[in-house]
N, C-alpha and C positions, 0 to 999 in steps of 0.2 A: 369459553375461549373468547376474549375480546379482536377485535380487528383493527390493526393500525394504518393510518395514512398519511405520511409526514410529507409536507415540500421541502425542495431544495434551499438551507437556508443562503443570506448573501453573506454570513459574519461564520467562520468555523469556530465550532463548539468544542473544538481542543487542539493541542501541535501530538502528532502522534511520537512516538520516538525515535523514528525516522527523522523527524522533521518536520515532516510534512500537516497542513491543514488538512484538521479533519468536520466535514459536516454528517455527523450522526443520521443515519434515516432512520429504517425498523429494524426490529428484532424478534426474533421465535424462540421458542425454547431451544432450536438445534441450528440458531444462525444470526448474525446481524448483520445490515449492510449500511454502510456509509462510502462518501464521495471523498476523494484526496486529492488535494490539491500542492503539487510542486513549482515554487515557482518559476518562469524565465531561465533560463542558463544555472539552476541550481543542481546541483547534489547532494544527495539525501544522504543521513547516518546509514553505516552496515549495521544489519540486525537480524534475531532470528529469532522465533517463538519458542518457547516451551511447550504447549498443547493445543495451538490451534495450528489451523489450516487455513487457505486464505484462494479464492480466485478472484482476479483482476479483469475487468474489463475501459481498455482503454478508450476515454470519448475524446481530449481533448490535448494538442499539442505534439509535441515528437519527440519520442527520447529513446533509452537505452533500460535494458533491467539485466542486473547481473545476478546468477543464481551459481549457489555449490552448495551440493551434498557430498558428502564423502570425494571420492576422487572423480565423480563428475562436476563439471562447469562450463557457463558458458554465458552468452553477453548477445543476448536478442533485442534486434531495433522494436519500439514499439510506440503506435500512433493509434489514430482510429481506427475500430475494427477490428485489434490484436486483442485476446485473451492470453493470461497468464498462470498458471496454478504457480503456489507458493507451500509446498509440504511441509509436517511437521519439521523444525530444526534444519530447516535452507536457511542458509544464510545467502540475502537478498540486498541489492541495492539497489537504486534508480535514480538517472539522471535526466534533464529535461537540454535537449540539444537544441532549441528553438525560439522564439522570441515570443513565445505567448507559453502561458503555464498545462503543464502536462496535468492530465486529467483524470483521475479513471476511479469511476466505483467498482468498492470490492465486495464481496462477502467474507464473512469471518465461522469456522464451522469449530465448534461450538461458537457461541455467541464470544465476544471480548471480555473477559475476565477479570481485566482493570490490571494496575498498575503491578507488575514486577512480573508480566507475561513475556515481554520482548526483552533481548538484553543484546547489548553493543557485541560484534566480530570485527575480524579486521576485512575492510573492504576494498575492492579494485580500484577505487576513486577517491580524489580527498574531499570531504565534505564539506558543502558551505553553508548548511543551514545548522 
């Protein structure tokens, strides 16, 4: 088993399909985590996973996360300090209500899968990114 130690980089290492910048950190066989950045008064694509699972921890800025499974939903304020789970096939949105970019590392359980894991829903907000 190797051991990883990455920093925070200053340039994101992809736009997730949401939208949003992403800075890659580590990864385990049963997890990866990176940092998302939203910018300013943006909102993000609706989207939802096929097979992963996702918890958010929010560091930076002020916004809104909108979540539906089936016939629950709902639209939680979220800043520093707020955790969020995101279950298989939620469909997820977030927007940044504040003048500095909303912020928050996630984890990804299993790891990220790469391209044709998330796919567009239709979402509470119209998207600007």
């Amino acid at each position: 088993m190797a051991f990883a130690t990455k920093r925070l980089g200053t340039l994101p290492d992809a736009t997730a399909p949401d939208g949003s910048e992403v800075r890659v950190l580590c990864s385990t066989s049963r997890g990866s985590l990176a940092h998302f950045t939203l910018p300013p008064h943006a909102v993000s694509r609706a989207m939802a996973h096929h097979t992963v699972e996702e918890v958010w921890y929010f560091v930076s800025g002020r916004g809104q996360m909108w979540r539906r499974w089936h016939e629950r939903e709902e639209i939680v304020d979220v800043e520093p300090g707020v955790a969020i789970t995101i279950p298989v096939g939620t469909h997820f949105q977030f927007r940044s209500v504040s003048h500095e970019p909303l912020m928050a590392v996630g984890t990804t359980m299993p790891p990220w899968p790469g391209e044709g894991e998330a796919f567009a829903v239709d979402g509470t907000w119209e998207s600007t990114v």
